[in-house]
C-alpha positions in Angstrom: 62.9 -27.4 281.2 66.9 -27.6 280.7 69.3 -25.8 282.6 71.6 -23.5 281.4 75.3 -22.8 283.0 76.7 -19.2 282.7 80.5 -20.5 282.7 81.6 -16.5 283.1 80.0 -17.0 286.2 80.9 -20.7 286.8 83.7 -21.5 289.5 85.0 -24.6 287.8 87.5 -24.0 285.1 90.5 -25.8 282.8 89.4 -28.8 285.3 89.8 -27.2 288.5 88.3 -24.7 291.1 89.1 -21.0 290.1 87.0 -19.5 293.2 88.7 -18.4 296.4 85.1 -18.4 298.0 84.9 -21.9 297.5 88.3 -22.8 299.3 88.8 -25.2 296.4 86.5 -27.7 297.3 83.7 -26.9 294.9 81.1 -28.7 296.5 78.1 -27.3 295.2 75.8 -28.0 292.0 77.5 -31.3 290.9 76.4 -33.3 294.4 73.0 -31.6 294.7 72.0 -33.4 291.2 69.9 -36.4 292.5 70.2 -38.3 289.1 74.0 -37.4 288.2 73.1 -35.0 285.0 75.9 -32.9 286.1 80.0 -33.8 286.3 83.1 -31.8 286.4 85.6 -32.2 283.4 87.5 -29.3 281.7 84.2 -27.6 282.8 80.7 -28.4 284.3 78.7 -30.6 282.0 75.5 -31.2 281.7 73.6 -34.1 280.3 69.6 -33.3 279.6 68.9 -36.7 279.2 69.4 -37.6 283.0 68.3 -34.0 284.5 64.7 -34.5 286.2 64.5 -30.7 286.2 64.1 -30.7 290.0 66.2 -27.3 290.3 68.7 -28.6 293.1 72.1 -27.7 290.8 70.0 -23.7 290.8 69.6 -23.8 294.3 73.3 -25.1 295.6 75.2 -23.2 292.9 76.9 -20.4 294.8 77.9 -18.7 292.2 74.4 -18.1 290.6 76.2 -19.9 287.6 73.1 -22.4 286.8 69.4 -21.0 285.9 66.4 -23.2 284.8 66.0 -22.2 280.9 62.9 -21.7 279.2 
């Protein structure tokens, strides 16, 4: 089951941190990935060829940003 990223809700934008809450480190969904299906560009990607659907990214996103789809 893929995830899905809500960029509305997502802190990283235009290739930086947007989120006061954060302090600008960001450190959140991208290192929780186990298999490295997530990295930060312009914005958050995802690649569902490496995801092991595990749910870490879900559970470390602070910004409720990244849901398991269905």
């Amino acid at each position: 089951m893929p995830i899905k990223i809500n960029y509305k809700k997502c802190c990283w934008k235009d290739g930086k941190c947007s989120s006061c809450s954060c302090g600008g480190a960001c450190i959140g969904c991208v290192e929780a990935c186990p298999v490295g299906a997530l990295k930060r560009e312009r914005k958050v990607i995802f690649d569902s060829k490496k995801c092991i659907d595990c749910g870490a990214c879900v559970e470390a996103c602070k910004h409720d940003a990244i849901s398991l789809s269905n």
